[in-house]
C-alpha positions as CSV (number, residue, x, y, z in Angstrom):
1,X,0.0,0.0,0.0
2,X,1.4,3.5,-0.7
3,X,2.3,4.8,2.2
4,X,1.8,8.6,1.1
5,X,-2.3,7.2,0.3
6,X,-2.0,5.9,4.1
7,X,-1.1,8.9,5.8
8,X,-3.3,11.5,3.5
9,X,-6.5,8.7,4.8
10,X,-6.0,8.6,8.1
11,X,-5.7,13.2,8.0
12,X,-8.8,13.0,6.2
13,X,-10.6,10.7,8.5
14,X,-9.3,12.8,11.5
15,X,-10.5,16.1,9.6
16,X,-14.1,14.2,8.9
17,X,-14.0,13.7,12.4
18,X,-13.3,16.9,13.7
19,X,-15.9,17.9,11.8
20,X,-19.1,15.8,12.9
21,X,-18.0,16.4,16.8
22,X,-17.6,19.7,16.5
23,X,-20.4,20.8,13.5
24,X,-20.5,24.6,15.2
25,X,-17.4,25.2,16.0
26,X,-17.0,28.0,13.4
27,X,-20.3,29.3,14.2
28,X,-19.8,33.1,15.7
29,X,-22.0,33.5,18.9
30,X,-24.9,34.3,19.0
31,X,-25.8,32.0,16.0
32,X,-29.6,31.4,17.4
33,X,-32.4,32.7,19.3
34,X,-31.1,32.9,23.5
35,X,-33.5,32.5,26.1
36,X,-33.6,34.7,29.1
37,X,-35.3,32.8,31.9
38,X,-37.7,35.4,34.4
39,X,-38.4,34.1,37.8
40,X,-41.2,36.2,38.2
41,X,-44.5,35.9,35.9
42,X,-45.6,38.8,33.2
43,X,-46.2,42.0,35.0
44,X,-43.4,42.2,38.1
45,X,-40.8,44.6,38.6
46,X,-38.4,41.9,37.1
47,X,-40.6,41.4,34.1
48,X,-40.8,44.9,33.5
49,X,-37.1,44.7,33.3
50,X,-36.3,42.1,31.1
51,X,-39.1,43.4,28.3
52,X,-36.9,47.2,28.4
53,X,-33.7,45.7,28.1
54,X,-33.9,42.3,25.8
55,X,-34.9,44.6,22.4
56,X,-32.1,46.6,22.9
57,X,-30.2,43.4,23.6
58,X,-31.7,41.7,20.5
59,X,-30.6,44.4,18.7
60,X,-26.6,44.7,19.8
61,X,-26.5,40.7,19.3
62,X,-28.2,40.3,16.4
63,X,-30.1,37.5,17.5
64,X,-33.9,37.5,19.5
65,X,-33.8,37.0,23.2
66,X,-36.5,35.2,24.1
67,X,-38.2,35.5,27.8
68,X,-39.2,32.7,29.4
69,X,-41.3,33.4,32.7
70,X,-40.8,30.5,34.6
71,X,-42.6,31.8,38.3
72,X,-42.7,30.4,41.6
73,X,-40.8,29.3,44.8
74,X,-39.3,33.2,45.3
75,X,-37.2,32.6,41.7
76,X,-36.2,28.7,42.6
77,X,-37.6,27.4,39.8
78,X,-36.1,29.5,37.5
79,X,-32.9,29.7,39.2
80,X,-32.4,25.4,39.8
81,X,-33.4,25.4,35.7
82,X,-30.9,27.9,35.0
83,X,-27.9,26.4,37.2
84,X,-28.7,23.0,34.8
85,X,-29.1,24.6,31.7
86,X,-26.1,23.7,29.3
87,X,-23.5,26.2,30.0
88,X,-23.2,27.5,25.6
89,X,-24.5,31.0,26.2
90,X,-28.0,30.4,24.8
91,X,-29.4,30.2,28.2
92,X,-29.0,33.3,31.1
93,X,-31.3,34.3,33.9
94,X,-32.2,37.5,35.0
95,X,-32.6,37.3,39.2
96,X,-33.6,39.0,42.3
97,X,-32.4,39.4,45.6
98,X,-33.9,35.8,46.6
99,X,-31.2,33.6,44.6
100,X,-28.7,35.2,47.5
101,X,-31.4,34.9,50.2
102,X,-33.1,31.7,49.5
103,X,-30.4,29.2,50.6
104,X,-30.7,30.6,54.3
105,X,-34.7,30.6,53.8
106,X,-35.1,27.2,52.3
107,X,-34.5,23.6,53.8
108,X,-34.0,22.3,50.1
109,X,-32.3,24.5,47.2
110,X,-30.5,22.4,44.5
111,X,-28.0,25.7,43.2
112,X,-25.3,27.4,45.0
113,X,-25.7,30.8,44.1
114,X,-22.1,31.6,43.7
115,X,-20.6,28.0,42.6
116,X,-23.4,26.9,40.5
117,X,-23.4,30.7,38.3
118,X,-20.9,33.1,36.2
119,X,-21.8,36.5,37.1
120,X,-22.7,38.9,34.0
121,X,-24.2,41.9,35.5
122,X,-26.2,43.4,38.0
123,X,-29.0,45.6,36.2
124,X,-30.6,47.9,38.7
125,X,-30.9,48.7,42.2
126,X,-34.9,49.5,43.4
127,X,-36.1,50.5,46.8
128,X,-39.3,49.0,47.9
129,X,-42.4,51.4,48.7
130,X,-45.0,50.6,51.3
131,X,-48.0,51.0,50.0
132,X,-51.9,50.6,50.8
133,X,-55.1,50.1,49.2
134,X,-57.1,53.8,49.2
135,X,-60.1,52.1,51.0
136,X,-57.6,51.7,54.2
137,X,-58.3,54.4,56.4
138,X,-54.2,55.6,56.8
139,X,-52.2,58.1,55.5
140,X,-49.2,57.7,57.1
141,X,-47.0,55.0,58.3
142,X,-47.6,56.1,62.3
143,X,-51.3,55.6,61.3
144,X,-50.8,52.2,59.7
145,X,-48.7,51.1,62.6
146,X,-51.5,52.4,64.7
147,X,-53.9,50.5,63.0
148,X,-51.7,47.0,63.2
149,X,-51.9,47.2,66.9
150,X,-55.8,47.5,67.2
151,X,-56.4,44.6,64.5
152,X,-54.3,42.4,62.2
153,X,-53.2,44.2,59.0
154,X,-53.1,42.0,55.9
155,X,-49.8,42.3,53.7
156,X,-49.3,41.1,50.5
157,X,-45.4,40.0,49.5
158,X,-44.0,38.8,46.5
159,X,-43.1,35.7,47.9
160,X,-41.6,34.3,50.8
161,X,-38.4,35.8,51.2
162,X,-38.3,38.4,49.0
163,X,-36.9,41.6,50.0
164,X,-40.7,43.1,50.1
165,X,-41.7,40.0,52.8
166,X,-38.5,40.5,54.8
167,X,-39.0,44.7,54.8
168,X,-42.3,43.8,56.3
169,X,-40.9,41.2,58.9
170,X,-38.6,44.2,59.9
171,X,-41.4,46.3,60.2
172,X,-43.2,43.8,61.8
173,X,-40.1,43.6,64.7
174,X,-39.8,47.3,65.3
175,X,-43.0,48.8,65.3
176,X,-45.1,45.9,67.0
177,X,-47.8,46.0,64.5
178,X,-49.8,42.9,63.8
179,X,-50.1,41.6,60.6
180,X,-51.0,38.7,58.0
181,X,-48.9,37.5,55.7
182,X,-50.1,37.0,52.3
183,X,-47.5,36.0,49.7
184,X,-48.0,35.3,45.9
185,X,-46.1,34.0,43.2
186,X,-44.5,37.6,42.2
187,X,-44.8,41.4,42.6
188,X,-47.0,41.5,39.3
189,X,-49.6,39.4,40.7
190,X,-49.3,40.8,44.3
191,X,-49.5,44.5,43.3
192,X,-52.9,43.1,41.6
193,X,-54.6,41.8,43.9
194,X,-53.6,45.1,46.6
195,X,-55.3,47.3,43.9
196,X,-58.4,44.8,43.4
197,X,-58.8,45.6,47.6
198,X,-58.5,41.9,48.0
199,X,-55.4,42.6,50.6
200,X,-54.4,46.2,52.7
201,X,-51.0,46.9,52.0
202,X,-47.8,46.0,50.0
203,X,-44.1,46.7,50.1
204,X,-43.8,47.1,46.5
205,X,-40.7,47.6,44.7
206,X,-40.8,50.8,43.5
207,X,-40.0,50.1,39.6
208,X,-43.8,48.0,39.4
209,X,-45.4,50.6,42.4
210,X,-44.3,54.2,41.2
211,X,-47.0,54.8,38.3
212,X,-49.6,52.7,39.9
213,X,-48.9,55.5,42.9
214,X,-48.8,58.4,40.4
215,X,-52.3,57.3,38.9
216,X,-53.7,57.5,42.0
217,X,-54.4,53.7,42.2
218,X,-52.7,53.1,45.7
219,X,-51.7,55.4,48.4
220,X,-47.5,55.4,49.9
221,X,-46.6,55.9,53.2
222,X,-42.8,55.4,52.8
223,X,-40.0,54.2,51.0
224,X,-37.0,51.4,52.0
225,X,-34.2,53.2,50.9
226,X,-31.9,55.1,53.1
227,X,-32.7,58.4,51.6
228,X,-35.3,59.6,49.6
229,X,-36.3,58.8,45.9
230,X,-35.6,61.9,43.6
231,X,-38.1,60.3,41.6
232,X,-40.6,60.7,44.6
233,X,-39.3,63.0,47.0
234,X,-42.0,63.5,48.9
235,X,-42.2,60.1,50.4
236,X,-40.6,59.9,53.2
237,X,-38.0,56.9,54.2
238,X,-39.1,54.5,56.8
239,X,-35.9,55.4,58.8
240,X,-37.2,59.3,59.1
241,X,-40.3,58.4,60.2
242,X,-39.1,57.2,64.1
243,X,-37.0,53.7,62.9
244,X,-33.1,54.6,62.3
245,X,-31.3,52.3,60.0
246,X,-34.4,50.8,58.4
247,X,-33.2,49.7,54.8
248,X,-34.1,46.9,52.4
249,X,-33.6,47.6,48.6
250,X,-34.5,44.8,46.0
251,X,-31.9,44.2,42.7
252,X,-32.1,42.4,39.9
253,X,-29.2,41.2,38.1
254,X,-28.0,38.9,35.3
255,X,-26.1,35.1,35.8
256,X,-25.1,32.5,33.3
257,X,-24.9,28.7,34.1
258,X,-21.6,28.1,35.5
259,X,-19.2,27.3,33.1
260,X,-20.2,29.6,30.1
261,X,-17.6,30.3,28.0
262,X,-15.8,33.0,29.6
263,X,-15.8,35.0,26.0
264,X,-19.5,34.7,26.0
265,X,-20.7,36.2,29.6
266,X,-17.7,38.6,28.7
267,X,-19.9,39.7,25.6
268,X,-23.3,39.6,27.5
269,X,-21.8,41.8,29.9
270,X,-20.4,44.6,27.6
271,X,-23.7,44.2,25.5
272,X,-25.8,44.7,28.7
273,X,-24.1,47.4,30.7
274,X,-24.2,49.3,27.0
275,X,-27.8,48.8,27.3
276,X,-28.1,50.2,30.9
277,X,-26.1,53.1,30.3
278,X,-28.1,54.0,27.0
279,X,-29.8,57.8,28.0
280,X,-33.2,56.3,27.1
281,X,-32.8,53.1,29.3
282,X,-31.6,55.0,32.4
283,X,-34.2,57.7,31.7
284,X,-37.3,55.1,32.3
285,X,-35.6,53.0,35.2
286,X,-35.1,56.3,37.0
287,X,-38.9,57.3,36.2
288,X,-39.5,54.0,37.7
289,X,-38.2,54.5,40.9
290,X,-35.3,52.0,40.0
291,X,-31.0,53.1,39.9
292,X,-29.5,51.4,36.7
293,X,-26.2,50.0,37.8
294,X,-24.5,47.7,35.1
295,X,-21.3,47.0,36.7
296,X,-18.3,44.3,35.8
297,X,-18.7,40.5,36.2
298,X,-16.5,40.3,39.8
299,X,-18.4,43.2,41.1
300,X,-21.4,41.6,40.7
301,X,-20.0,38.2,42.2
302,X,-19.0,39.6,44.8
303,X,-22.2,41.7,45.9
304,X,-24.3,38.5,45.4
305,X,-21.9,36.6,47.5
306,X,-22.4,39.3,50.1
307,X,-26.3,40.1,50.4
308,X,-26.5,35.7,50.9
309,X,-24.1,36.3,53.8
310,X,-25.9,39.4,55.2
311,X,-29.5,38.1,54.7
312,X,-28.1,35.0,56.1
313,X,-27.9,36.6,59.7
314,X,-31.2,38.4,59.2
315,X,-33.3,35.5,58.9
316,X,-31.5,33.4,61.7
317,X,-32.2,36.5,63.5
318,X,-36.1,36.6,62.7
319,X,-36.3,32.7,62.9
320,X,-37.9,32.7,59.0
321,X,-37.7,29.5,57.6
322,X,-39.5,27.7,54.9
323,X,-40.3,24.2,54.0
C-alpha cells in the first residue's frame, strides 16, 4: 500500500471527524435565538425589566432574546433550571435578591448561588415602597402602625423571602404592629390583587409601584431606601419616620450557568451594561423609581456573594424559615 495514500486517509478521517464532533465550532456566537429565563411571571418589577432591556439586547447581538417566565418558589424554579441549563450562552437568567437569600430561607435548594453561576451583570438597584389600598383608612406609616396594633393588617409579598416580605418582617419587629402574611407568586400578581382591595398593604418595589402611585391607584406611606427617591421626594423613608437604620432595597441582576464560555458572559456583559447606560434606558428606570447599575462581572459576584451572607444573619435572627 502507498504509504503517502495511508497517511493523506487517516488526515482525512481525523479532519471528517473533527468535523461531525464539532459541526458549530465556526459558528460566531450568538448564531440562534437565546433565552432569558424570568423568575417572576408577566407583570413584576423583574418582568418589567427584562421586556426594556432584551430589544435593545436583540438588537446589539443580532439575534432575539426570548423571555421565558418561569414563576414560583421566590425565583427557585427559574434559578435550579438555570444552574442546569447547558453552559453555551443560549441560556441566562435575570434574578432578584432571593437567589442570595433563598439558601438561608429554604430547607432544600439544588443551586449554589455563587458556585453553580458566572456572574454577568447586575442591572438595577430599586427600593421598595410601602403602599396601601385607598379604601384603608391611613395616611401615614404612624397611622398604619396604629392601625396593626388594634387589628391584624393584611400584607401582601412577592413571595416568601423576598426583600418586600423581609421589609415587612422588619417592620413587623420594630414597630409591634400585627399583621397577615399573604405571599404570591410575584410582585405582578401581588401589586394586583392590593389594587383589586383583595389585601391592605404592600411593600412594592418601586419600579412595578411608582406609576400605579402616580395614577392615584394606591396610596404610599414610605419608601425602604436610606434616603429619599428623587423620583418621589415627597415620600418619606421608613428610617425618618421614628426607625433609624431601616433599609431593604430589592436588585435584579444577570447570571449565566456556570461554566459559560468566559468569551460569552464577557460579551453579554459589555452588550448589557451598553444597554443600561443607553440615556433612554436609564431615563425610564429612574422614572421607575429604580437606579441602573451595570457594573463588571467580579463586582457583581462579589455583591451577590455578600447580600446571601448578610440576609443570612437576618433570617436566623427573625427565625424565618420555609419548608
Amino acid at each position: 500500500m502507498n504509504p503517502n495514500y495511508s497517511a493523506c486517509a487517516r488526515a482525512a478521517t481525523i479532519a471528517m471527524a473533527a468535523v461531525m464532533t464539532c459541526p458549530l465550532a465556526a459558528q460566531p456566537y450568538p448564531s440562534k435565538p437565546i433565552r432569558m429565563i424570568v423568575a417572576v411571571p408577566p407583570g413584576g418589577p423583574a418582568d418589567t425589566l427584562a421586556r426594556m432591556v432584551s430589544p435593545k439586547l436583540s438588537e446589539a447581538l443580532g439575534q432575539n432574546v426570548v423571555i421565558d417566565n418561569r414563576p414560583g418558589a421566590n425565583g427557585n424554579i427559574a434559578y435550579e433550571m438555570a444552574a442546569r441549563a447547558v453552559p453555551d450562552g443560549y441560556t441566562f437568567v435575570l434574578v432578584a435578591a432571593g437567589v442570595s437569600i433563598n439558601p438561608a430561607l429554604y430547607r432544600e435548594v439544588r443551586y449554589d448561588p455563587i458556585r453553580d453561576f458566572a456572574a454577568i451583570t447586575q442591572g438595577i438597584s430599586v427600593p421598595n415602597v410601602l403602599i396601601v389600598h385607598p379604601s384603608v383608612p391611613v395616611k401615614s406609616l404612624a397611622e398604619l402602625i396604629a392601625l396593626g396594633k388594634r387589628r391584624p393588617v393584611n400584607f401582601a409579598s412577592a413571595g416568601n423571602g423576598t426583600s418586600g416580605h423581609l421589609a415587612l418582617e422588619q417592620l413587623r419587629i420594630v414597630s409591634g404592629l400585627q399583621l397577615t402574611h399573604v405571599p404570591y407568586k410575584g410582585g405582578g400578581p401581588a401589586l394586583a390583587e392590593l389594587m383589586g382591595g383583595q389585601v391592605q398593604a404592600l411593600f412594592s418595589l418601586a419600579l412595578a409601584a411608582t406609576p400605579q402611585i402616580k395614577a392615584g391607584r394606591v396610596r404610599a406611606l414610605a419608601i425602604t431606601s436610606a434616603r429619599r427617591s428623587q423620583v418621589a421626594p415627597d415620600i418619606p423613608t421608613v428610617a425618618e419616620l421614628g426607625y433609624p437604620g431601616f433599609e431593604v432595597t430589592g436588585w435584579f441582576g444577570w447570571l449565566a450557568p456556570a461554566h459559560t464560555p468566559a468569551a460569552i458572559v464577557a460579551r453579554l456583559n459589555t452588550e448589557l451594561v451598553r444597554v443600561l447606560r443607553d440615556p433612554q434606558t436609564q431615563k425610564a428606570l429612574i422614572a421607575r423609581g429604580s437606579e441602573p447599575v451595570g457594573n463588571s462581572q467580579t463586582a457583581f459576584a462579589a455583591f451577590v456573594g455578600s447580600e446571601h451572607d448578610r440576609w443570612a444573619k437576618v433570617i436566623q435572627q427573625a427565625g424565618i424559615r420555609m419548608d
